[in-house]
C-alpha positions in Angstrom: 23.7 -31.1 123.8 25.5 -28.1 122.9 24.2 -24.5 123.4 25.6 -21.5 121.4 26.4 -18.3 123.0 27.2 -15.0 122.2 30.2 -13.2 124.1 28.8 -11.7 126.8 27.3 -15.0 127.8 30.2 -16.7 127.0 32.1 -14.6 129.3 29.2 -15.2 131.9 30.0 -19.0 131.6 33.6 -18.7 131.4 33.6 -17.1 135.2 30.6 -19.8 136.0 33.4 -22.3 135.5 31.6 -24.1 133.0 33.6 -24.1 129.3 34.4 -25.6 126.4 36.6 -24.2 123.9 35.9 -25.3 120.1 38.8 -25.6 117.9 40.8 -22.5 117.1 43.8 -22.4 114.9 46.4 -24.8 115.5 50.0 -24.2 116.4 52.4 -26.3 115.0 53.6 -29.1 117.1 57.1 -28.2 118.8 58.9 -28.2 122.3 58.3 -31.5 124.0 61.7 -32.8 123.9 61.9 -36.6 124.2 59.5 -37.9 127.0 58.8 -41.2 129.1 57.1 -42.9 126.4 60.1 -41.8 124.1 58.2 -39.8 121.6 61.0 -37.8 119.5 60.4 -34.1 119.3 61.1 -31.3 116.2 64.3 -29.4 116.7 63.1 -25.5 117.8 64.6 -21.9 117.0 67.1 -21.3 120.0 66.3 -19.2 123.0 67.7 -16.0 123.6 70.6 -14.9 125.7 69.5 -16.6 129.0 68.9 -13.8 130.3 66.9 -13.8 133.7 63.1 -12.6 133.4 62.0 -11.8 137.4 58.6 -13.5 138.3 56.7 -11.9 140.9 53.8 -13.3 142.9 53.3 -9.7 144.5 50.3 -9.3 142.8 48.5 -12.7 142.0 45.9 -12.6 139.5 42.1 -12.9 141.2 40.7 -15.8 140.2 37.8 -14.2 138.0 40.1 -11.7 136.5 42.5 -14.6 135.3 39.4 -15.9 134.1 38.8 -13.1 131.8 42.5 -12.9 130.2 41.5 -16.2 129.4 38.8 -15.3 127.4 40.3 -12.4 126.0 43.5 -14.8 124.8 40.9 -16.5 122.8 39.0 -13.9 121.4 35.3 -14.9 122.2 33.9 -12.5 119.6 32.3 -15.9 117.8 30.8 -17.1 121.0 31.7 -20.4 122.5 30.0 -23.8 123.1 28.8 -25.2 126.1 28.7 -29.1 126.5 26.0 -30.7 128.6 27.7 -33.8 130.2 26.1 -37.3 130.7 25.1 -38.7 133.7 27.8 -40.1 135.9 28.8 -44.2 135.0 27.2 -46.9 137.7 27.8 -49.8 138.1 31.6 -51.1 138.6 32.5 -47.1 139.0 30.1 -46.4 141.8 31.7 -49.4 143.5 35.0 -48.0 143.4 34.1 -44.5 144.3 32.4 -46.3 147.6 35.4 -48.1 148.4 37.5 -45.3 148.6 35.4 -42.2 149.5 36.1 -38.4 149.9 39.9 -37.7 149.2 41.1 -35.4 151.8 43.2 -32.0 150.8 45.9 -30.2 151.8 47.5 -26.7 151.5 49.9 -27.3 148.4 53.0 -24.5 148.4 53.1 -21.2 148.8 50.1 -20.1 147.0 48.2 -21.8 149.7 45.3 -23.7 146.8 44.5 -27.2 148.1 44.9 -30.0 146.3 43.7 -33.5 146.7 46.4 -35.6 148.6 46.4 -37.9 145.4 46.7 -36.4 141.9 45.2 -37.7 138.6 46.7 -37.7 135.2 46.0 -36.9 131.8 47.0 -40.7 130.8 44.0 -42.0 133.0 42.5 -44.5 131.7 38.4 -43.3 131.1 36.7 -45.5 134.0 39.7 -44.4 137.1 39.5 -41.0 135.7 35.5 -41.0 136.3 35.7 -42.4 139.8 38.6 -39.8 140.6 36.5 -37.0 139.9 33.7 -38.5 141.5 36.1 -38.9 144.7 37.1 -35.7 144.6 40.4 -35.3 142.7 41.4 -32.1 141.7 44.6 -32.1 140.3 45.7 -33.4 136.8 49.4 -33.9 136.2 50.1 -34.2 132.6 46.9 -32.6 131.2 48.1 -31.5 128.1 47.6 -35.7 127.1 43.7 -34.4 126.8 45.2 -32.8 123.3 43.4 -35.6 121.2 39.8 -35.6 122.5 39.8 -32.8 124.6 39.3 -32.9 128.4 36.9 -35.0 130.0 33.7 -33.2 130.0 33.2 -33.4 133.7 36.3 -31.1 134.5 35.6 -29.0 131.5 32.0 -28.2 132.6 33.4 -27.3 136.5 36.5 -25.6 135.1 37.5 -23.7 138.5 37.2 -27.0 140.4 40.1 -28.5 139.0 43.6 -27.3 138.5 44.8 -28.6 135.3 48.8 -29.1 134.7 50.8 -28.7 131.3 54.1 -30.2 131.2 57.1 -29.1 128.6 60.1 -30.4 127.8 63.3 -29.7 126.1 63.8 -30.1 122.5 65.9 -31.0 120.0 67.1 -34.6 122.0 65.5 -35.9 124.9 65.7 -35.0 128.8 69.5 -35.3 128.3 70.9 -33.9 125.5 68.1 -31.4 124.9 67.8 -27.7 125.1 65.6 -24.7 127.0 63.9 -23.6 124.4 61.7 -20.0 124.9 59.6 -19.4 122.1 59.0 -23.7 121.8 57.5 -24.0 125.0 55.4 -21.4 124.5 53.9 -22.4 121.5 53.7 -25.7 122.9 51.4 -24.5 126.1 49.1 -22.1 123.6 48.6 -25.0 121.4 47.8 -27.6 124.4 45.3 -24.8 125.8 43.4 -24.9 122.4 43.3 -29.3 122.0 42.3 -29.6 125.5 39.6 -27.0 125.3 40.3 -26.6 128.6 40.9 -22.0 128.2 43.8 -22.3 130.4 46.0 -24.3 132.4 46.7 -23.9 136.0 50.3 -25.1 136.2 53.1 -25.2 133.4 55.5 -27.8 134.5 59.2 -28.6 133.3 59.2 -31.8 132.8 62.8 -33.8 133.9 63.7 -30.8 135.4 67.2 -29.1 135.5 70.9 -30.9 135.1 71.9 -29.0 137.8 72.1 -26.2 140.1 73.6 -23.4 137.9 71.3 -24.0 134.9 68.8 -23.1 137.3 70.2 -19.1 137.1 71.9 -19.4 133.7 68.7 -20.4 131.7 65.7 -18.8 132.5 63.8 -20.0 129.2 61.2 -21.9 131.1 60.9 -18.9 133.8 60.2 -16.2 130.4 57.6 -18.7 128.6 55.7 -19.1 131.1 55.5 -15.3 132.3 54.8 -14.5 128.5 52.0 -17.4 129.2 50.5 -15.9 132.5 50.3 -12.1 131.1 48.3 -13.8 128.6 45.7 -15.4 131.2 46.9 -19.1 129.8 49.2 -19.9 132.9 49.1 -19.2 136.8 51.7 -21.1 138.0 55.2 -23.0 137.7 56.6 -26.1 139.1 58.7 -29.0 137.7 59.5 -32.5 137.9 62.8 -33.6 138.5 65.0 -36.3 137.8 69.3 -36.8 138.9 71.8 -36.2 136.3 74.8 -36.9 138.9 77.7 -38.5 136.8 75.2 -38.8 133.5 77.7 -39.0 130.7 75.6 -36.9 128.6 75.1 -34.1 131.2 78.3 -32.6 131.9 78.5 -31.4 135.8 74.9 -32.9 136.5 74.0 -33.3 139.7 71.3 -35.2 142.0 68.0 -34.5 142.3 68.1 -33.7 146.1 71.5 -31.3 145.5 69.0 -29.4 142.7 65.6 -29.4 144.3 67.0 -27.8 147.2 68.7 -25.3 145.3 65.1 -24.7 143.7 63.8 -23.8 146.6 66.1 -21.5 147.6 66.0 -19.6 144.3 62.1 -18.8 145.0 60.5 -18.8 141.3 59.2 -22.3 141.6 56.1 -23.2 143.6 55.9 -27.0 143.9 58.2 -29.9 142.5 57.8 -33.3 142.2 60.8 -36.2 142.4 61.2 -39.8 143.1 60.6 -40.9 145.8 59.2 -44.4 147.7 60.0 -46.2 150.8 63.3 -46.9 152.4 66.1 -44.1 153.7 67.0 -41.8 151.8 68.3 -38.8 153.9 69.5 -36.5 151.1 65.8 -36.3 150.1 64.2 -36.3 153.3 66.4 -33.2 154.0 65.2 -31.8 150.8 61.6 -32.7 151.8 62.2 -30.7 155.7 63.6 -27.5 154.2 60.6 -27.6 151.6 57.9 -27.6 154.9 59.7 -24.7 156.4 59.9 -22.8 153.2 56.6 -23.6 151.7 57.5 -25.1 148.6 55.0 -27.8 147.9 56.1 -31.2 147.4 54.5 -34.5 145.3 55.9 -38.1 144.9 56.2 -40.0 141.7 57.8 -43.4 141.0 56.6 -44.6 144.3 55.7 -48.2 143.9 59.3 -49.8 143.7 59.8 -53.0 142.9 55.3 -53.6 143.7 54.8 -55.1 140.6 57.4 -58.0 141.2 56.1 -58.6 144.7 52.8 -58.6 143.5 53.8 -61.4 141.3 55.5 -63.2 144.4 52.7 -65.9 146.3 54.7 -66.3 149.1 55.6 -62.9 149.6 52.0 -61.6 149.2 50.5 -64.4 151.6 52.9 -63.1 154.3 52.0 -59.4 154.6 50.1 -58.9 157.5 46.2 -59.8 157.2 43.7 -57.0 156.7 46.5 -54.9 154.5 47.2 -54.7 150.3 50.8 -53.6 149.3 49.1 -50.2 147.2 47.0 -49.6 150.6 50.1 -49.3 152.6 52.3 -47.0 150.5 49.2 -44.5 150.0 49.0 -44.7 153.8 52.7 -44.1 154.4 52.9 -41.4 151.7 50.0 -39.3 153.1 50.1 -40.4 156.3 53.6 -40.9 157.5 56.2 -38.6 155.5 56.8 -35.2 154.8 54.9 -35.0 151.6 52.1 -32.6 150.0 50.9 -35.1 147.6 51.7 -37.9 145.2 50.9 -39.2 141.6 50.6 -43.0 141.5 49.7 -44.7 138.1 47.0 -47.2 138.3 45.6 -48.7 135.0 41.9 -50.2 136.0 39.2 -49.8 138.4 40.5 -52.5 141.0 43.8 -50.7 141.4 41.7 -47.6 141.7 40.5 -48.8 144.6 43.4 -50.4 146.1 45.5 -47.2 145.9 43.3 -44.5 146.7 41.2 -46.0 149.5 44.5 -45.3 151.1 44.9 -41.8 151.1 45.7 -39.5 154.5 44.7 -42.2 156.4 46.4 -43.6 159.4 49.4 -45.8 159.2 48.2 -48.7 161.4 50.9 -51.1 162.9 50.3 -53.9 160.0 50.2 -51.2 157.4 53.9 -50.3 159.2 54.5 -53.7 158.8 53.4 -54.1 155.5 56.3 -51.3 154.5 59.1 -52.6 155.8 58.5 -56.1 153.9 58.0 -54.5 151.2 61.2 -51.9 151.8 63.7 -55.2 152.4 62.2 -56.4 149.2 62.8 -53.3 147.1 66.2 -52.7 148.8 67.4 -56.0 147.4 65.9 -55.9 144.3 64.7 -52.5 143.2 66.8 -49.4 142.4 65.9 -46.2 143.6 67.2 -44.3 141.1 69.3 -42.0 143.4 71.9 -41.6 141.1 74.7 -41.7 143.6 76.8 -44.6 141.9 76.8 -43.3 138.7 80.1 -41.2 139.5 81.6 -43.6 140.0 81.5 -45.8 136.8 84.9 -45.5 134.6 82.7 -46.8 131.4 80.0 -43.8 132.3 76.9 -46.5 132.3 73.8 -44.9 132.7 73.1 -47.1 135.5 69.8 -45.1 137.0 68.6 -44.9 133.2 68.9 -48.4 132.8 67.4 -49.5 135.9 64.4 -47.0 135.6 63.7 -48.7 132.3 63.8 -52.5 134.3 60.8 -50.9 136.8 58.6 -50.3 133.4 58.9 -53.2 132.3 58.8 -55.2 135.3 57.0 -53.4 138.2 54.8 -51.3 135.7 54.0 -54.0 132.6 55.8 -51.4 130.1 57.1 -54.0 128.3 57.6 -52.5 124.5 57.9 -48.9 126.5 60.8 -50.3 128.3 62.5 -51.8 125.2 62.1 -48.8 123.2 63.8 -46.3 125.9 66.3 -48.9 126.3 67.2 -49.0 122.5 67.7 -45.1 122.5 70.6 -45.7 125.1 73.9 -44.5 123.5 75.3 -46.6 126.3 73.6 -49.7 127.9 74.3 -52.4 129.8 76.5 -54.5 128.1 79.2 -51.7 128.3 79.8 -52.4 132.0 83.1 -54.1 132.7 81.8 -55.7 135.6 85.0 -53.8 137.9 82.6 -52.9 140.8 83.3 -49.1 141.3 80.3 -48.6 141.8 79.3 -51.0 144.4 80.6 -49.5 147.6 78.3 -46.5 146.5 75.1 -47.8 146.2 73.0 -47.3 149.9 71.1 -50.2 148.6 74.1 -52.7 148.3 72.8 -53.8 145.0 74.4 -56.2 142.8 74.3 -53.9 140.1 76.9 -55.5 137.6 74.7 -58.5 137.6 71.2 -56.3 137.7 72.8 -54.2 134.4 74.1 -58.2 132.8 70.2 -58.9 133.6 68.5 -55.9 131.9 70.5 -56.3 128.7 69.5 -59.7 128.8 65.9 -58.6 129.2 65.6 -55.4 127.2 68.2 -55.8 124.5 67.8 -56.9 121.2 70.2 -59.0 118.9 72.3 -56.6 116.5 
């Protein structure tokens, strides 16, 4: 049902938290530079000098008075609509929802909102995303995928209950070889707010993140788009995600993602960052994850099921782990449980994992649960790259060995097949220009084989001619 208001009630519903944008005019599509799924993007003008814009938190918007910049952005002069939604599913979703509960929260960085220990995403399939709502999720990484059909209704309707995440990208070449662009990513982020009809996101994010530490100070085209955003009332608050660029061929002087994170932190305009990160040692990133405690800076884990969807696959290895416990169980517990984390983002594609993964979160890390990780951290260590980058140096042919073995983890942990074979055909470099010399094995904390993992991949991935 939909109800027409004029603009003083529209305004009255806006601050009620219950809105739905109709279609304005539409921005041309631009500024998403070449993501996950490898969509190409539109080349965009270039950005300015690089010149620094400050960003100060010393006066915060109220949440009401962001509200109304919202509104104003939009220009509710024609009134907006106001969509009733249906009752919640039954049925197989209930189930799920009773399975896993009340997701707990926690303070998330320095501008103390808290966020469910789990997030959701925008590329959640309809059934998971019902139950997550249902369960409490209130965070939505990626929510600019809602560009198509809008948002779901139940977060539109209860606006303020959910903070709602845009990510942007560089453009003109994917995470790589692309460029900052100013005036693309905020076109981008107006024309997302209008698709979604959501009025405004929460968080802008930069998706991939920075090559390294100096283009953190030397480009500030992320920083000015999305102050330019937040004036407006479209924006409230920037983060990233970031991958490692150390010894990338086609990032000159990148670095890891530990070396730039930390630097991140210390340059104070970001409020939260998420990275890879999963079970096993890693101590560059739990340093990185101790410094962002004491500082503030919130912190959320993607890519945390390595190597899960081979061991799933495995009998023998499955009928081993310790009764009472599930592989998805464990990591949720150890993730919000046992580590130094705010949060993570864990993709699940039907009800069942739903249920699996999220029945997990902040709860205690039993002894068979502990158990349950370090089977399944020997497993990954011998099998499944971490994508730490640190070999990559070290590679006289410049393989993009971290690339390349991402790519293996969608196609054989996550079921990404024809994703997996489409990234891997975008390679200027893959697998089959290793020489096999083994510079790089002394380097890898994992031990891996990785002349024979790369030989394997091409075998896998690659296509004749």
């Amino acid at each position: 049902m939909l109800l027409a208001l004029d603009q003083g009630e529209a305004r009255d519903v806006l601050e009620a938290n219950y809105i739905d944008f109709l279609p304005l005019s539409l921005y041309p599509e631009q500024g998403t530079g070449a993501d996950d799924l490898g969509r190409p993007e539109p080349p965009g003008p270039e950005s300015g000098d690089g010149r620094s814009m400050p960003m100060s938190n010393d006066h915060p918007l109220k949440r009401r008075e962001f509200l109304q910049r919202s509104a104003a952005a939009f220009g509710l002069a024609g009134g907006l609509s106001l969509r009733v939604p249906a009752a919640a599913g039954q049925g197989a979703v209930d189930e799920a929802v009773r399975k896993v509960g009340r997701l707990p929260r926690r303070k998330f960085g320095s501008g103390g909102r808290e966020v469910s220990v789990l997030f959701g995403a925008g590329d959640l399939a309809a059934a998971p995303t019902e139950a997550a709502i249902l369960c409490g999720v209130n965070y939505w990484h990626k929510s600019n995928a809602w560009t198509r059909d809008g948002a779901p209704e139940a977060i539109r309707k209860n606006r303020e209950a959910h903070y709602c995440q845009v990510t942007v990208d560089r453009i003109g070449g994917n995470h790589e070889a692309g460029r900052i662009d100013e005036e693309s990513h905020y076109a981008f982020v107006k024309d997302a707010v209008q698709k979604t009809r959501l009025g405004y996101f929460d968080d802008m994010q930069f998706h991939f993140g920075y090559h390294n530490a100096a283009e953190i100070k030397q480009d500030r085209g992320v920083v000015r788009a999305f102050e330019r955003l937040k004036k407006e009332g479209l924006v409230q608050h920037l983060c990233l995600s970031q991958h490692g660029y150390a010894g990338n061929a086609r990032v000159p002087g990148g670095e890891s993602a530990a070396e730039i994170l930390t630097a991140l932190v210390e340059d104070g305009l970001y409020e939260h960052a998420q990275f890879i990160y999963s079970y096993g040692d890693d101590p560059a990133m739990n340093a990185f994850l101790a410094l962002a405690r004491k500082k503030g800076f919130g912190t959320t884990a993607m890519k945390t099921a390595r190597g899960l969807g081979r061991m799933r696959q495995d009998k023998t290895f499955m009928d081993a782990l310790p009764p009472g416990t599930a592989p998805h169980n464990a990591l949720v517990r150890w993730l919000t449980g046992a580590s130094l984390l705010d949060s993570a983002v864990i993709r699940v594609r039907n009800l069942d994992e739903f249920a699996e993964t999220f029945s997990g979160a902040g709860k205690s890390l039993r002894p068979e649960d502990a158990a349950a990780i370090g089977m399944m951290t020997a497993r990954a260590d011998a099998t499944a790259c971490r994508l730490c980058t640190e070999c990559q140096p070290y590679c006289p042919r410049q393989v993009p060995i971290a690339e390349i073995l991402r790519f293996e983890r969608y196609a054989l942990d996550d079921g990404s097949m024809e994703t997996a074979v489409r990234l891997y055909a975008g390679l200027d470099r893959r697998a089959d220009a290793c020489a096999a010399c083994g510079s790089c094995l002394s380097h890898c904390p994992q031990a891996l084989p990785i002349p024979d993992k790369l030989a394997a991949v091409h075998t896998l991935l690659g296509r004749p001619g």
